[in-house]
C-alpha positions as CSV (number, residue, x, y, z in Angstrom):
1,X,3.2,7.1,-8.1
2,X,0.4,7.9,-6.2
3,X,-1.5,5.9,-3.2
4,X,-4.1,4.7,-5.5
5,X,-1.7,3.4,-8.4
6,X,0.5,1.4,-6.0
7,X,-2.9,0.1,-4.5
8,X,-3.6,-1.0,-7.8
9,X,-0.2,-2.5,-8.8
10,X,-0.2,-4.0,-5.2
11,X,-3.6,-6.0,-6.5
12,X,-1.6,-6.6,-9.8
13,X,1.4,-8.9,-8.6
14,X,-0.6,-10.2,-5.7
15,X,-2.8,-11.8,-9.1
16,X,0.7,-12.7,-10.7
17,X,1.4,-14.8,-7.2
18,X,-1.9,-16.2,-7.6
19,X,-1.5,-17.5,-10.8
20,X,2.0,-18.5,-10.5
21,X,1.4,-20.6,-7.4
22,X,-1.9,-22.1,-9.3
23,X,0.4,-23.0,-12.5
24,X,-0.9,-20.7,-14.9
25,X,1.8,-17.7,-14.6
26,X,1.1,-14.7,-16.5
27,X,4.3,-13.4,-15.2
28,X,8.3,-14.9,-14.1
29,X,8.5,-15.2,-10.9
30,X,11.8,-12.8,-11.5
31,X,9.5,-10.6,-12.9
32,X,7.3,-10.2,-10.2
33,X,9.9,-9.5,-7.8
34,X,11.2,-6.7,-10.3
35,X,7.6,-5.2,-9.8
36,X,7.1,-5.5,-6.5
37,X,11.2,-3.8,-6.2
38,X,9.5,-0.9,-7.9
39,X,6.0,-1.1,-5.4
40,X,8.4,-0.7,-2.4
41,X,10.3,2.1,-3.9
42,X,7.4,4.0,-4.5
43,X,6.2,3.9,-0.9
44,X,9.3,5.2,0.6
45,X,8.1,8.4,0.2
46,X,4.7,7.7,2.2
47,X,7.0,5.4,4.5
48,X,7.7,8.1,7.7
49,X,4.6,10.6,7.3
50,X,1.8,11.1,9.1
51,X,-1.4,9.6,7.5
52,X,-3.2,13.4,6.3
53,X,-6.3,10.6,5.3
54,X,-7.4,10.0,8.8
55,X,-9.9,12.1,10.4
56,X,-9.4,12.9,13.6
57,X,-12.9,14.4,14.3
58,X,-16.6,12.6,14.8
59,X,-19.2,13.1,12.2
60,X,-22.6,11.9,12.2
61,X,-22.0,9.3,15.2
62,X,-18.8,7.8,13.6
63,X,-15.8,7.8,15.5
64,X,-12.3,8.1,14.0
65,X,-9.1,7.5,14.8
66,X,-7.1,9.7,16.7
67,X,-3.5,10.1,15.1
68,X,-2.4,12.8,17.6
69,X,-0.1,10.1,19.5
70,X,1.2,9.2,15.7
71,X,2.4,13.0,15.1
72,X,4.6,12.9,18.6
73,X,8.4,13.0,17.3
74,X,10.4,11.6,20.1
C-alpha cells in the first residue's frame, strides 16, 4: 500500500467514526477497527525510515526542514 492509499483510507474510517458517532453508521464499529488493523499494518513498513519526502535544502526563500539529526543511528 502506498503513502497516498493509506492517506486515503486514513480519511475513509476517520468518515466511518464520523458517522458512527453522529448515528448514521455506514460501517460496524467492529468493522472499522478491522480497517484501521489493516491501516496500521501497512505503515509498519514506513514506521523506522527516514522521511526521503523532506527537503533538506532552501529554494526560492523557503526553508525546509533539516532531517540530518533524524538520520543519526545511536
Amino acid at each position: 500500500m502506498t503513502k497516498l492509499q493509506i492517506i486515503s483510507k486514513l480519511w475513509s474510517a476517520i468518515y466511518d467514526l464520523i458517522f458512527l458517532i453522529k448515528g448514521t453508521p455506514t460501517k460496524s464499529l467492529e468493522e472499522i477497527e478491522a480497517d484501521l488493523d489493516v491501516i496500521e499494518y501497512a505503515c509498519r513498513r514506513y514506521a523506522d525510515c527516514d522521511d526521503d519526502e523532506i527537503a533538506i535544502s532552501s529554494e526560492g526563500g523557503v526553508a525546509y526542514a533539516d532531517t540530518s539529526a533524524a538520520r543519526k543511528t545511536n
